[in-house]
C-alpha positions as CSV (number, residue, x, y, z in Angstrom):
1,X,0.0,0.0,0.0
2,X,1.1,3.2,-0.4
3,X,0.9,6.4,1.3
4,X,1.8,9.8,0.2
5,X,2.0,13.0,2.5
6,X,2.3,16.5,1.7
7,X,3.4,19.0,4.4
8,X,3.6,23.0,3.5
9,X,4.4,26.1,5.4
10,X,7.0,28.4,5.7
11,X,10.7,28.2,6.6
12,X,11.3,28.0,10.6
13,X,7.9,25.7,11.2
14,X,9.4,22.6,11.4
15,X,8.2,21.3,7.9
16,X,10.9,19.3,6.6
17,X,11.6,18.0,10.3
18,X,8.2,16.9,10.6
19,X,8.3,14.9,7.1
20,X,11.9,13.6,7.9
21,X,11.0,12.2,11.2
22,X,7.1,10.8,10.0
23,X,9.7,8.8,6.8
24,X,12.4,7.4,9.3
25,X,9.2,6.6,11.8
26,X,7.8,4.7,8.7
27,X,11.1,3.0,7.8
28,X,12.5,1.9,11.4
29,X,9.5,1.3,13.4
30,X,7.1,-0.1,10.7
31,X,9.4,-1.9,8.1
32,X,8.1,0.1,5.0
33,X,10.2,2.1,2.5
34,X,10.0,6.1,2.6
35,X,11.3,8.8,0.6
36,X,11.4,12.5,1.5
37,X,11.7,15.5,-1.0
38,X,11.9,18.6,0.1
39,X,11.9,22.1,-1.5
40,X,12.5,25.3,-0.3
41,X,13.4,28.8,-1.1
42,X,16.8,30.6,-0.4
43,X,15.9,32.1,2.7
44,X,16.8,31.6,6.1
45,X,13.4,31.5,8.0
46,X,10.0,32.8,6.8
47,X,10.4,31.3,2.5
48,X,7.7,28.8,1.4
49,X,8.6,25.3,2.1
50,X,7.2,22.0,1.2
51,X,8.2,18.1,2.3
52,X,6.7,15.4,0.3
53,X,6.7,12.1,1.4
54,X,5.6,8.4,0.1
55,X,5.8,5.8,2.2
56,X,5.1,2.2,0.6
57,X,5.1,-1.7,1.4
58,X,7.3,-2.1,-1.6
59,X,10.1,-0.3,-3.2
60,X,9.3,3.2,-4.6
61,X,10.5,3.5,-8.5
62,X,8.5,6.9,-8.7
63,X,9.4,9.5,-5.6
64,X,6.7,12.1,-6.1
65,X,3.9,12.8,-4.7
66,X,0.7,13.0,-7.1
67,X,-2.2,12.1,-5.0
68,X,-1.9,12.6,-1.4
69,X,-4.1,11.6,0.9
70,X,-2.9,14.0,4.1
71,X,-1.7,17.7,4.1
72,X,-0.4,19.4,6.6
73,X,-0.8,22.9,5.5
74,X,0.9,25.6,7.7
75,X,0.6,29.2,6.2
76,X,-2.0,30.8,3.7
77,X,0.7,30.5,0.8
78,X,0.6,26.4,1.0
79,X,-3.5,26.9,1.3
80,X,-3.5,28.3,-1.6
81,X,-1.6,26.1,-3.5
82,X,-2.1,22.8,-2.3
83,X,-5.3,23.1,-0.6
84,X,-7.9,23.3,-3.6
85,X,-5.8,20.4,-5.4
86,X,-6.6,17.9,-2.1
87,X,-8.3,14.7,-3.9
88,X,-11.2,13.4,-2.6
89,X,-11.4,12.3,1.1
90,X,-7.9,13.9,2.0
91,X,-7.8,15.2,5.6
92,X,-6.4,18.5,5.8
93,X,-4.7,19.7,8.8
94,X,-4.8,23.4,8.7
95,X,-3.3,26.1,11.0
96,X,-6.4,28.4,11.2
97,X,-4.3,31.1,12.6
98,X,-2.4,31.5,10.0
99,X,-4.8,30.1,7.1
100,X,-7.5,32.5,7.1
101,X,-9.2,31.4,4.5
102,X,-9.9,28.5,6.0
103,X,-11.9,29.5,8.5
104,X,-15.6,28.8,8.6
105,X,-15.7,25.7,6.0
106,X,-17.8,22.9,6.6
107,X,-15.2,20.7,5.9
108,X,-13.0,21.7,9.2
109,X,-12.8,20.2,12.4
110,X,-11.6,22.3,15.4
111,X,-8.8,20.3,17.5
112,X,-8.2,21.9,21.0
């Protein structure tokens, strides 16, 4: 089975971290294969940043992402782009502070 993951932000959330340690998770705890790629902009902190991430029972031959099934989508920027493209029955997980546009659609689920 496969699984594929998209995570989006901006630099300094912990984005790439977050993929890197949900791929070695995957690969050491769970016996499945995993491959990260990352992309990012020249900045420091505060560029757009995106970690996408299959994990699989068998070996990968194809490393990105086309239909993922959860997004983790951390600023307005990755809403934007990613978040109209989510295929059907994706769950989002959306940080309403920052995503405004977000806010109010029937779709999301408050988490305290």
């Amino acid at each position: 089975m496969r699984q594929e993951v998209r995570l989006a932000g901006f630099g300094g959330q912990g984005i790439i971290l977050a993929g890197y340690i949900l791929g070695k998770a995957a690969a050491l705890y769970d016996g499945k294969e995993a491959v990260l790629t990352q992309s990012y902009g020249p900045e420091a902190r505060g560029g757009a940043c995106a970690a996408e991430l299959l994990i699989s029972d068998d070996s990968i031959d194809y490393p990105m992402v086309s239909n993922p099934k959860l997004l983790v989508l951390m600023s307005q920027e990755a809403f934007n782009k990613y978040g109209s493209a989510a295929a059907e029955g994706a769950q989002l997980v959306v940080d309403t502070d920052l995503v405004e546009s977000a806010s109010g659609k029937d779709w999301l689920r408050h988490i305290p």
